[in-house]
N, C-alpha and C positions, 0 to 999 in steps of 0.2 A: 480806741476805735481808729482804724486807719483811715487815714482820708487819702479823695481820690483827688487825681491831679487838677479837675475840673471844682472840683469844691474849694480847694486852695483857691483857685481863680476868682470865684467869687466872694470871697470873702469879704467884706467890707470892714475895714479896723474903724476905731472912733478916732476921730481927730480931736486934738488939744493944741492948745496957744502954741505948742514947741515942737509939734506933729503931729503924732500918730500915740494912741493913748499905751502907754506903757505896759498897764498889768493887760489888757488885752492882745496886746502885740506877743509876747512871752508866753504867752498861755498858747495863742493861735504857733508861733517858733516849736514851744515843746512838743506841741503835738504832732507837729511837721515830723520833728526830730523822730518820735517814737514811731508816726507810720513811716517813715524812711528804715529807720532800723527795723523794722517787722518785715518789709516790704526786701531789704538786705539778707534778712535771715533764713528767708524763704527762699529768696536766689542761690544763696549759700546751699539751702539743704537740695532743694531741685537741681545744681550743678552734681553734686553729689550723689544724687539718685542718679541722674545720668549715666555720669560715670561708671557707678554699680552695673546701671544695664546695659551702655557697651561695654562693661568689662565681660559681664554673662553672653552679652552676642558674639562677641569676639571669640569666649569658653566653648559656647554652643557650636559657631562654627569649626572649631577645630576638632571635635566629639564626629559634628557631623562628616569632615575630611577622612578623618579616621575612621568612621563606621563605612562611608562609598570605600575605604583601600583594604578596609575588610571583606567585607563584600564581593568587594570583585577578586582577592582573592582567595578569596574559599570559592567562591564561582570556579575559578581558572583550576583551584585543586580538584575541586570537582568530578570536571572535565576532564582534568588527567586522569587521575581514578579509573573514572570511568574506561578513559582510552587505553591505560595500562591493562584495564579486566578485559575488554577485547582483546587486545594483544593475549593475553596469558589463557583468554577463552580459545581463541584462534590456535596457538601452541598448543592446545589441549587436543584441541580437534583434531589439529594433525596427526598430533602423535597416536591418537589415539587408532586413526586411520592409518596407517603405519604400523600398527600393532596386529589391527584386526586384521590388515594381508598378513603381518608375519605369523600370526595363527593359523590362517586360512592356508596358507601356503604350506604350514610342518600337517597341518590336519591330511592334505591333498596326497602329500607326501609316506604320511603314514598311513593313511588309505592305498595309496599304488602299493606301498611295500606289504600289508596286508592283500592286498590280491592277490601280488606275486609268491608271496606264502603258502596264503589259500590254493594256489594254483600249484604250487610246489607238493604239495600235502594231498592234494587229489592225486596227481600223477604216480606219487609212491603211494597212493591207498590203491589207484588202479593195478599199477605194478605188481603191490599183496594181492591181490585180490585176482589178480592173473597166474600168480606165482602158487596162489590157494587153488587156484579153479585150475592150474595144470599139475598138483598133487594130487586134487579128489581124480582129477582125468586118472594121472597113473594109478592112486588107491585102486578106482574102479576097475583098472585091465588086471590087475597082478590078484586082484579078486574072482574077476571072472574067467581068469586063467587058470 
């Protein structure tokens, strides 16, 4: 049983002709002894646990340094991502507007030249068609001649 440093205090030894009674004094020392060393042993272990838990605090914070420089980098990747898909969304659009004139513009193009076709093709169908209608003219004189 450990004794507390107030129970030492009171203790009162027997006295004898030559002081302090012997086997009582011994008995009251041993027991001193063993709650000293219980009282030792549990310092000992309690440094020790200490230790253990700032060594875990010290682990935990360096976990947690490394998880914030994670963090903010995959954040910062993120955002790049992100800004590069703009970027390459943006180029897209361009080009893609840039295309749709260069389409518009061959369409525009082969439209006029299709007119001017069409309009080529009419003027030689009118041509036949004058060139027919002043044979039936002569058929018809060299007939009614």
């Amino acid at each position: 049983m450990a004794l507390t440093p107030v129970e030492i205090r009171h203790v009162k030894l027997a006295r004898s002709p030559f002081g302090y009674g012997r086997g009582a004094t011994d008995r009251l020392l041993e027991e001193i002894v063993d709650s000293f060393e219980q009282v030792w042993r549990e310092r000992a272990d309690l440094e020790d646990k200490l230790e253990r838990l700032e060594s875990d605090i010290a682990r935990y914070r360096d976990v947690e340094t490394l998880l914030r420089k994670t963090l903010v980098s995959a954040e910062r990747s993120a955002q790049e991502l992100k800004d590069q898909a703009r970027r390459e969304a943006d180029v897209i659009l361009t080009e893609s507007h840039s295309e749709a004139r260069l389409i518009k513009q061959r369409a525009l193009a082969e439209l006029e030249h299709l007119r001017g076709e069409a309009s080529r093709i009419r003027s030689l169908l009118r041509s036949a068609l004058a060139m027919v209608d002043e044979q039936d003219g002569e058929d018809e004189a060299i007939e009614a001649a």
